[in-house]
C-alpha positions as CSV (number, residue, x, y, z in Angstrom):
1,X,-16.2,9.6,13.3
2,X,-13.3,12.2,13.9
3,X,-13.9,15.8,13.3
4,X,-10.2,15.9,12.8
5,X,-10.6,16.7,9.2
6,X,-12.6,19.9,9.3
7,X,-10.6,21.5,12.2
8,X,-9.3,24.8,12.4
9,X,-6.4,26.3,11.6
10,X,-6.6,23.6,9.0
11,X,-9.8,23.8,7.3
12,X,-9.7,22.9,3.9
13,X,-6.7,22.9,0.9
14,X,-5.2,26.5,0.5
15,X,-2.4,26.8,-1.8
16,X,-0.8,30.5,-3.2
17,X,1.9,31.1,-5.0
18,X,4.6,28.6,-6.8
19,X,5.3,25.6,-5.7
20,X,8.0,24.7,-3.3
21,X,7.8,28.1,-1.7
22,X,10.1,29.8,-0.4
23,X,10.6,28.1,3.0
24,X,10.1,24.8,1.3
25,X,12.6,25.6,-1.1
26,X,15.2,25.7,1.8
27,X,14.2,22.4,3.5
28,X,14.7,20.8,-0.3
29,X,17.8,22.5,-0.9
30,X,19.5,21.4,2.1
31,X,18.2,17.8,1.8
32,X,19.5,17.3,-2.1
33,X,22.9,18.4,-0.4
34,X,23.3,15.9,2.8
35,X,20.3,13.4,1.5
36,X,21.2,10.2,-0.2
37,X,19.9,10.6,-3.6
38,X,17.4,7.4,-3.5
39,X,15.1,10.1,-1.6
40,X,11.9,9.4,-3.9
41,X,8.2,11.5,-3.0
42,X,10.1,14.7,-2.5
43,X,11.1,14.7,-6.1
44,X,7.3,14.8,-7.4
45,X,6.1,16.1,-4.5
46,X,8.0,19.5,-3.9
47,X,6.8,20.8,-0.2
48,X,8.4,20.5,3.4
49,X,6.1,19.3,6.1
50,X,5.2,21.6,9.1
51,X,2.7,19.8,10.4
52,X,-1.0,18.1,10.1
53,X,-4.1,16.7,11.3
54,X,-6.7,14.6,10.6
55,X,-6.2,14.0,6.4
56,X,-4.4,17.7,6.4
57,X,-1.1,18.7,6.2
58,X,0.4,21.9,6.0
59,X,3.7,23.0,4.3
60,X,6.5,25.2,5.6
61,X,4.8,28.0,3.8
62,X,1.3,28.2,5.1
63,X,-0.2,26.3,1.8
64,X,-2.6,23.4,3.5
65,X,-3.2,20.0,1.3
66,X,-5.6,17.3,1.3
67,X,-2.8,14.2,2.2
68,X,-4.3,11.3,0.4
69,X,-0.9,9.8,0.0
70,X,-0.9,9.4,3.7
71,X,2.3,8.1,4.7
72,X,2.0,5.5,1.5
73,X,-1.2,4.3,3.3
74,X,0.4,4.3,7.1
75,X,-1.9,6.9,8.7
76,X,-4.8,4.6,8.8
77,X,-6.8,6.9,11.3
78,X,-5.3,10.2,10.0
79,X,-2.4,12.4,11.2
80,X,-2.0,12.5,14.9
81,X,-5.6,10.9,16.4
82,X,-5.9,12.4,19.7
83,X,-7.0,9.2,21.4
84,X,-4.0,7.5,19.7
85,X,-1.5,10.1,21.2
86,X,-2.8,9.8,24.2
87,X,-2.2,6.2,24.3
88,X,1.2,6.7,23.1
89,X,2.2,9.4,26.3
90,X,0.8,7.3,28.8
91,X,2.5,3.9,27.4
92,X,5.8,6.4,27.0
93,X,6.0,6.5,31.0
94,X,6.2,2.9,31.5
95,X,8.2,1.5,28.7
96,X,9.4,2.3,25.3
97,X,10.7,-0.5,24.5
98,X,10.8,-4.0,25.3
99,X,12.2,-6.7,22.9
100,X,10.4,-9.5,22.7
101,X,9.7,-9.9,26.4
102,X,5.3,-10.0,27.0
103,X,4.7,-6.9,27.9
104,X,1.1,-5.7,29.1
105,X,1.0,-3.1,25.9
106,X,2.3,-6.3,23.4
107,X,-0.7,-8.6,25.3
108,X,-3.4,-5.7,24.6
109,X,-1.6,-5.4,21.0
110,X,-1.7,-9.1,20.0
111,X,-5.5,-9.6,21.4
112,X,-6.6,-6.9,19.3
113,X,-5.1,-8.0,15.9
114,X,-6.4,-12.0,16.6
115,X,-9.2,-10.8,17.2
116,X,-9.8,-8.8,13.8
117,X,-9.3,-12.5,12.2
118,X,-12.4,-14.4,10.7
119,X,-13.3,-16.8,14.0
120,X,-12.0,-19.8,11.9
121,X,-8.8,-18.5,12.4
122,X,-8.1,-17.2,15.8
123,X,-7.5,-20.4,17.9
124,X,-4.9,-21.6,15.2
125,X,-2.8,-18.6,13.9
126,X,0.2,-17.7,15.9
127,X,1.8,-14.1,15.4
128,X,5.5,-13.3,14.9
129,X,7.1,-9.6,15.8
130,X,9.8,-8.8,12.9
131,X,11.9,-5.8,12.1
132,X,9.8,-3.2,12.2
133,X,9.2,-3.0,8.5
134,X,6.5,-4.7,5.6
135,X,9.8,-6.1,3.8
136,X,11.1,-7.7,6.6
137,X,8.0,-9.2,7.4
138,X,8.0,-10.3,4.1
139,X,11.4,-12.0,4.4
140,X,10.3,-13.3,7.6
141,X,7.2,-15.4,5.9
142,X,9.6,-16.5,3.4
143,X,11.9,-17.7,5.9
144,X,9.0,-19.7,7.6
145,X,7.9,-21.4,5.0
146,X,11.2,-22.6,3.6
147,X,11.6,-23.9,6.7
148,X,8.6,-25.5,7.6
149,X,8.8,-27.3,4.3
150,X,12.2,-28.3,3.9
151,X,11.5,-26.6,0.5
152,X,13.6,-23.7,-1.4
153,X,11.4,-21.9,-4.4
154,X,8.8,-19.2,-4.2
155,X,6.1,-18.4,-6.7
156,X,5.3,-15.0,-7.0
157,X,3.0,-12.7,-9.7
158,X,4.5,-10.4,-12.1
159,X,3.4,-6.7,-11.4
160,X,3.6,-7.4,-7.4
161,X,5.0,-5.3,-4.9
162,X,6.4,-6.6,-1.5
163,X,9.1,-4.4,-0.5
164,X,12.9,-3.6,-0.7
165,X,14.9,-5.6,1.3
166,X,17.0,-8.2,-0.7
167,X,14.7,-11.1,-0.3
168,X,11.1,-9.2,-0.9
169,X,13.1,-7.3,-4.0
170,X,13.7,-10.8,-5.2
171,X,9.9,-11.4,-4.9
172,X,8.9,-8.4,-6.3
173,X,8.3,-7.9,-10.0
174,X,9.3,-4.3,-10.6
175,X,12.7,-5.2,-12.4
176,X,14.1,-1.2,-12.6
177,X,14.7,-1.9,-9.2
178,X,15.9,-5.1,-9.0
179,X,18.0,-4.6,-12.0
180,X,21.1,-2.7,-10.6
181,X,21.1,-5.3,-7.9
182,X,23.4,-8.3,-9.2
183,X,23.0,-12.1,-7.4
184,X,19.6,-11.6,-6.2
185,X,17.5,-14.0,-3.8
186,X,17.4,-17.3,-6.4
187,X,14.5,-19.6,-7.0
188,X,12.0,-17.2,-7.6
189,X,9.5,-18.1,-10.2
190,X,7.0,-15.0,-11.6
191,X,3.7,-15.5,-12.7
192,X,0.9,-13.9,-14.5
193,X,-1.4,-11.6,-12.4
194,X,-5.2,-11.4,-13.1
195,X,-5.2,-7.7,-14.7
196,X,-7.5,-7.8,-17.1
197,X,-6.9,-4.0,-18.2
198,X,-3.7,-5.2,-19.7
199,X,-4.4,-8.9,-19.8
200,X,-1.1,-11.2,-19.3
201,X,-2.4,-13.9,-21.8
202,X,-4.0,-11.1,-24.3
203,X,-7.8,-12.9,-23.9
204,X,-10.7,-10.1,-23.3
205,X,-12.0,-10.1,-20.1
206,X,-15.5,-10.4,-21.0
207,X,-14.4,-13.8,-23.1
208,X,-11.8,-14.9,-20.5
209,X,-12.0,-17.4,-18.1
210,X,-9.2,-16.7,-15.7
211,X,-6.7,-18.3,-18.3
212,X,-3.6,-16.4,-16.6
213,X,-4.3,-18.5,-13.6
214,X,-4.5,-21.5,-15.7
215,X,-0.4,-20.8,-16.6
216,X,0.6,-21.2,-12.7
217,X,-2.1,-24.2,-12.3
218,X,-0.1,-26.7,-15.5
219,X,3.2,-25.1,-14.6
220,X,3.0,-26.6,-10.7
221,X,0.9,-29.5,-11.8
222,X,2.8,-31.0,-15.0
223,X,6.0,-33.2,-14.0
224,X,8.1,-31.9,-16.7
225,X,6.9,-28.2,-15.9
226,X,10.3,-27.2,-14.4
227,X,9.7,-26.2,-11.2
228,X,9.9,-28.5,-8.0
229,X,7.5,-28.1,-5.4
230,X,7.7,-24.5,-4.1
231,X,8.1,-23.5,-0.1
232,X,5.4,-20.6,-0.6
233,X,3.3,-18.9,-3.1
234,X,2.9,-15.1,-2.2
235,X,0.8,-12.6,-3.7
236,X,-1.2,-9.4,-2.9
237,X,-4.9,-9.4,-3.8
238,X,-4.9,-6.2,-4.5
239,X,-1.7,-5.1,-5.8
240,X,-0.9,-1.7,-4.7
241,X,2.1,-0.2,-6.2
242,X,1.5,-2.3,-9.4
243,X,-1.4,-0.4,-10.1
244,X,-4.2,-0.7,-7.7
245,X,-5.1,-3.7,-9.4
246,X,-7.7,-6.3,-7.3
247,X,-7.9,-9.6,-8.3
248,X,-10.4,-11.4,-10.1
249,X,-12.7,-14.0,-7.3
250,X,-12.2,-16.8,-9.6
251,X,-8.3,-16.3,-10.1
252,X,-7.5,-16.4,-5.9
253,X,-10.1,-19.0,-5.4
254,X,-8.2,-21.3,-8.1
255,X,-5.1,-19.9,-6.5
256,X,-6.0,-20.8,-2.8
257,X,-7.3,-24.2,-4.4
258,X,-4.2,-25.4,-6.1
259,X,-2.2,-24.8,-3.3
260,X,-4.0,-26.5,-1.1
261,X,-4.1,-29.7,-3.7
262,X,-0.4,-29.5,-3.7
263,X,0.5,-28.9,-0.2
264,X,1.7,-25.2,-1.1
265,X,2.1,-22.7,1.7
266,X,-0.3,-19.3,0.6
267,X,1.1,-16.2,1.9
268,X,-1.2,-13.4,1.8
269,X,1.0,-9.9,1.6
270,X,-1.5,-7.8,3.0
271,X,0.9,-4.4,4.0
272,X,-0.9,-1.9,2.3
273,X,-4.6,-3.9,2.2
274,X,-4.8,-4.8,5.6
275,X,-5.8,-3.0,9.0
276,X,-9.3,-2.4,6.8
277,X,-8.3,-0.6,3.5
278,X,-10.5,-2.5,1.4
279,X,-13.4,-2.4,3.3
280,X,-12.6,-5.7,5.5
281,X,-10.1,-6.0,7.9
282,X,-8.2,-7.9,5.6
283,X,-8.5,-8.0,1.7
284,X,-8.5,-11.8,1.8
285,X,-11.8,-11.9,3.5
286,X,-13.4,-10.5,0.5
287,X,-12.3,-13.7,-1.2
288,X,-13.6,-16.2,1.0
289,X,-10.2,-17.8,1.4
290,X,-8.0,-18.4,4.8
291,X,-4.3,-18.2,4.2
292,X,-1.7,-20.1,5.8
293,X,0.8,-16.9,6.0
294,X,-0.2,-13.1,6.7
295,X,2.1,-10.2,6.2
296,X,1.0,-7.0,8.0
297,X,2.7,-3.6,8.7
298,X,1.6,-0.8,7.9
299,X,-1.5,0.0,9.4
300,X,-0.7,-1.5,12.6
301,X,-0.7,1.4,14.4
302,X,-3.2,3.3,13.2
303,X,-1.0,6.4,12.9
304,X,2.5,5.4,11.4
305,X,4.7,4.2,14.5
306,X,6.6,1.2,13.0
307,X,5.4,-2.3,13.6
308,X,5.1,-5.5,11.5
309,X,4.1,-8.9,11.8
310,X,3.2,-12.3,10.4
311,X,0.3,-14.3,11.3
312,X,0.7,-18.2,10.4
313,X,-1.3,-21.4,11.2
314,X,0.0,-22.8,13.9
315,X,1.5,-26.2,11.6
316,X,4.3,-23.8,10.4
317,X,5.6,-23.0,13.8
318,X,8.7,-25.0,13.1
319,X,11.8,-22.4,13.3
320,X,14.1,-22.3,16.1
321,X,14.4,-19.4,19.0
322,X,16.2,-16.9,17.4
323,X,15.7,-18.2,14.0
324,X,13.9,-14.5,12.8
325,X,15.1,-11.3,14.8
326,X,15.2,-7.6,14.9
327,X,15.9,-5.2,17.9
328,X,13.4,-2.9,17.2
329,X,10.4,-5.3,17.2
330,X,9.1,-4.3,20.4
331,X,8.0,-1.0,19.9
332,X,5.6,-0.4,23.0
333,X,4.4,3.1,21.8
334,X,3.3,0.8,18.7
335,X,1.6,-1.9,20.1
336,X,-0.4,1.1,22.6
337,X,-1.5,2.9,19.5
338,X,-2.3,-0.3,17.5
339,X,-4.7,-2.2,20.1
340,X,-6.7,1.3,20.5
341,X,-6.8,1.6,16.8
342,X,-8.6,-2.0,16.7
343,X,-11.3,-0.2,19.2
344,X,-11.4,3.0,17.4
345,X,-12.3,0.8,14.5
346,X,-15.0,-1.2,15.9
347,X,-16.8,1.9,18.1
348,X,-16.4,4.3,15.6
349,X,-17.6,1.4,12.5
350,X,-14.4,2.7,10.9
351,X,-14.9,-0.1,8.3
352,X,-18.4,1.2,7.3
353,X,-17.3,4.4,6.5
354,X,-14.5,2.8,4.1
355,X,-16.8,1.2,2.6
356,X,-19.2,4.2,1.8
357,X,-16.9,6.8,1.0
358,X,-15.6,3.7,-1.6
359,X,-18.8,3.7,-3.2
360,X,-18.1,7.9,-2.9
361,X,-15.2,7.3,-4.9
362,X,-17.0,5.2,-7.6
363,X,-19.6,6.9,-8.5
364,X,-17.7,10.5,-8.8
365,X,-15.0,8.8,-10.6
366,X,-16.8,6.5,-12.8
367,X,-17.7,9.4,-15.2
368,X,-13.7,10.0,-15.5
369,X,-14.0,6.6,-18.0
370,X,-15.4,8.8,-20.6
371,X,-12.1,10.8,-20.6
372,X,-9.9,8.8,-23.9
373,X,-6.9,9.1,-21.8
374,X,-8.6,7.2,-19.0
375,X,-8.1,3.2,-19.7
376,X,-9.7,2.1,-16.1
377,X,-11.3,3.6,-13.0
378,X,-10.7,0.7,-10.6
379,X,-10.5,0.1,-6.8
380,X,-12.3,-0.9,-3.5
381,X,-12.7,0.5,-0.1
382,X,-10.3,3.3,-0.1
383,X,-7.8,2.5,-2.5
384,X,-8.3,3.6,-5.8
385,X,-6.6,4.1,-9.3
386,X,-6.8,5.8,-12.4
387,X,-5.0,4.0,-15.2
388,X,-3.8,6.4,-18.1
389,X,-3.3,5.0,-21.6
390,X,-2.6,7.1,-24.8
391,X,-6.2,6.7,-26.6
392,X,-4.7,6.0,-29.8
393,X,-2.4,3.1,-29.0
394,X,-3.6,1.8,-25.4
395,X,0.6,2.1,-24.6
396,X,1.0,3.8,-20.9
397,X,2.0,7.5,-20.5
398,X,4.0,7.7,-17.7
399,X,4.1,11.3,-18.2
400,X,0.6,12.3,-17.8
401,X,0.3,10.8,-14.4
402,X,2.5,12.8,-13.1
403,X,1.0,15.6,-14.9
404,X,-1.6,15.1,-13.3
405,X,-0.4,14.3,-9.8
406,X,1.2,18.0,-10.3
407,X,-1.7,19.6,-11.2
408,X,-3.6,18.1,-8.2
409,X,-0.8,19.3,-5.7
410,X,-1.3,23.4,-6.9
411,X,-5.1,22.7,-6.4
412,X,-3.6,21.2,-2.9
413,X,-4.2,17.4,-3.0
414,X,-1.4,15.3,-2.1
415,X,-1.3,12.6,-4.7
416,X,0.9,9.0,-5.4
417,X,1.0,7.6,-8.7
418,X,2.2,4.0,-9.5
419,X,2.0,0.8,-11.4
420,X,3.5,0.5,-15.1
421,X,5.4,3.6,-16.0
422,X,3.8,5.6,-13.2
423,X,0.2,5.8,-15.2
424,X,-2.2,4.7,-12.3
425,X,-2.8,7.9,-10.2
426,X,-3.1,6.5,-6.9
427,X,-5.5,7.4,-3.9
428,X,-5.1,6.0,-0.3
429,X,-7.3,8.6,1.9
430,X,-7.3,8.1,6.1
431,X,-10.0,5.5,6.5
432,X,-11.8,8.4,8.8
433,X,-12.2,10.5,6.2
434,X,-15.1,12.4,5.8
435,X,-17.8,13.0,3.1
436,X,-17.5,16.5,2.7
437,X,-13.1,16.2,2.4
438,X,-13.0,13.1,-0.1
439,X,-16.1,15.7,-2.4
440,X,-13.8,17.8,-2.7
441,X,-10.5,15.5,-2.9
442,X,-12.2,14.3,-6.3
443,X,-13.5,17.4,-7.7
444,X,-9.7,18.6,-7.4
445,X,-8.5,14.8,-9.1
446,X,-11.2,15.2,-11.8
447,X,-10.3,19.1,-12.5
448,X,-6.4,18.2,-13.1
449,X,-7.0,14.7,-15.1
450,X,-9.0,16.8,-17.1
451,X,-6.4,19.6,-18.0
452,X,-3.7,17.3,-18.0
453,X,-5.5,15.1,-20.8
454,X,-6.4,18.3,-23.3
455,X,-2.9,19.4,-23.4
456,X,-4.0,23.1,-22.2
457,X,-0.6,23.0,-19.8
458,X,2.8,21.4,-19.7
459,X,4.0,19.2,-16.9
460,X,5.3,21.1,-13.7
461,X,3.8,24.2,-15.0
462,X,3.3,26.9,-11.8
463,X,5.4,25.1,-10.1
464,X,8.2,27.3,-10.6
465,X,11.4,26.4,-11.2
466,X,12.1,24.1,-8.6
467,X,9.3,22.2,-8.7
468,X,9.6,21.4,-12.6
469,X,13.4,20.3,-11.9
470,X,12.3,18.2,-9.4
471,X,9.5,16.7,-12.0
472,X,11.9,16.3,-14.5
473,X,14.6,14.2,-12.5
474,X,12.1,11.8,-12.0
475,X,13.1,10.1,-15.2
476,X,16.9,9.7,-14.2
477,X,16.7,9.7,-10.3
């Protein structure tokens, strides 16, 4: 594994003083004045970047931080892998970019990411290049299956995430951000997710039977159920913005059974599971399910250059030259870093450490479900969540989880928070990271869920001014 982590001048988490400092404080003051004002992990998250390695960054000021934010789960193999750089220089002398012409690095690229398919797979999935974003690879699947089918309505699940763009909004199920956004993408048709925490049907888990999957399986099934045969179902199996929330094996194996019964194309958003955040290369293989559609992006790379695809059995290949563009989706320097991140993974057993240091994170967060304020410690691989509830009324308190994502960044951990309200405190760690870094990465998580739940210290305290302003317009940015 790397030793990327532990590496001088950044050694550890280091943080003095109020947060933004003083240099910081300039960077953020001259980004609220020329910065569009839907700039978002600034606002809870109150530093300027100077630079990193490994799962460190360090701020404008000297203070160092454990990133387990990590580009929002990009920086699969850390900040700046050596052996990934120097792929990148050498592929920057011979071409930057290239289209969609074949290209040696594109070859090496797409041999790498079939090959990380379950054998059943590779001889029949073909692999489309989009705009070099998860939500335009998301529009791209939808696009394919509408027009392989010569149908027009999408299922999705209620709590998902698949991006921003106008048709992935539409499919997403986050409605402050869809709200503002009249005449969205119609025919989209939202379904109960398996979360048994807050359970869509209100059954227990230990008496339910998967019943919210039983809503989607009579709604497609009954002829008066409203809804015509749909181009696509699409759903994460482990929603990541909704809450780090993985799905129950019985609910995707119904799911994965139905539409094959009705002739339904099943695309798999895997943009923030896949590339071997769960533990397998991709989160469906935990399933025992093959999808018809994938949706990949983030990870691609290994280190954050933009790439995305779709991977689709070959029956689907029905669209026309031309029928799903983008200029920037042959990014060489991309496809370099990506195929040596596939052998990075396999030499190094990348995957084995994910899923170790996810047992790690198990068994020192387990005991956080003790806590009154902590409704649910769930997760797998390295992608983990901690739901907050109010103990007395089960409601979510938005406000405590980014009290505590606050508290964790003076102690110097670099935290996200998501699902309802912002109460699932959100971990998405460098799949290299070590033992000794992700130790201390949750005795700094447990230390600040544990003052942020006894009410010892108001939100954005020692922040300083700045950073409690920048807290506060979370609510109305």
């Amino acid at each position: 594994m790397t030793t990327l982590d532990l590496a001088p001048p950044l050694a550890g988490p280091r943080v003095e003083g109020n947060l933004p400092g003083p240099r910081s404080a300039e960077f953020l003051d001259r980004q609220q004045r020329r910065e569009s004002h839907a700039r978002s992990y600034p606002r809870h998250l109150p530093i300027a970047i100077d630079s990193a390695a490994g799962s460190l960054v360090r701020d404008m000021d000297g203070n160092v931080f454990i990133d387990f934010l990590a580009g929002a789960g990009v920086l699969t193999l850390g900040h700046n892998p050596p052996e990934l750089l120097d792929a990148v220089r050498d592929q920057l002398t011979r071409l930057t970019h290239g289209l969609d012409f074949p290209t040696p690095a594109k070859d090496d690229f797409i041999d790498a990411q079939l090959s990380m398919l379950p054998p059943s797979m590779r001889d029949t999935t073909k692999i489309h290049f989009c705009g070099p974003t998860g939500a335009n690879a998301v529009d791209a699947a939808i696009k394919l299956c509408k027009i392989a089918t010569g149908r027009g309505d999408i299922i999705s699940f209620q709590g998902g995430f698949h991006g921003s763009s106008h048709a992935a909004m539409a499919v997403t199920g986050l409605v402050e951000q869809k709200q503002p956004v009249a005449n969205g993408m119609p025919g989209v048709h939202m379904f109960p997710y398996s979360y048994c925490a807050r359970c869509p049907v209100d059954l227990r888990p230990d008496t339910c039977a998967v019943n919210c999957v039983a809503v989607l399986e009579r709604a497609l099934r009954d002829p008066n159920g409203g809804i015509a045969p749909p181009a696509a179902v699409i759903m994460e199996l482990v929603q990541g913005e909704g809450g780090v929330i993985p799905a129950r094996a019985e609910y995707v194996t119904r799911v994965r059974a139905l539409t094959r019964e009705l002739d339904i194309p099943l695309i798999v958003d895997e943009v923030q599971t896949g590339c071997g955040r769960t533990g397998t290369w991709f989160a469906f293989e935990q399933y025992g399910i093959e999808p018809d559609v994938i949706v990949a992006s983030k990870g691609l790379s290994g280190m954050g250059l933009p790439v995305a695809v779709i991977m689709y059995h070959e029956r689907l290949d029905r669209w026309q030259p031309g029928a799903h563009t983008g200029t920037f989706r042959g990014n060489q320097l991309a496809f370099a870093a990506g195929a040596q991140a596939v052998r990075m993974v396999r030499r190094d057993d990348v995957l084995r450490n994910v899923q170790e240091r996810g047992r790690q994170l198990a068994a020192r967060l387990g005991p956080l479900r003790s806590n009154p304020w902590v409704r649910e410690v769930r997760g797998t691989g390295l992608m983990w969540g901690v739901e907050l509830a109010d103990p007395a009324t089960g409601r979510p308190v938005g406000d405590r989880g980014r009290r505590v994502q606050a508290a964790a960044l003076r102690r110097g951990l670099i935290l996200e928070v998501g699902g309802r309200d912002d109460t699932v405190v959100r971990l998405l760690p460098p799949l290299n990271v070590s033992a000794d870094l992700l130790e201390t990465a949750c005795a700094i998580l447990v230390d600040a869920i544990t003052e942020c739940t006894t009410g010892n210290r108001p939100v954005g305290a020692g922040l300083g001014a700045r950073g409690g302003d920048a807290l506060a317009g979370a609510a109305t940015a």
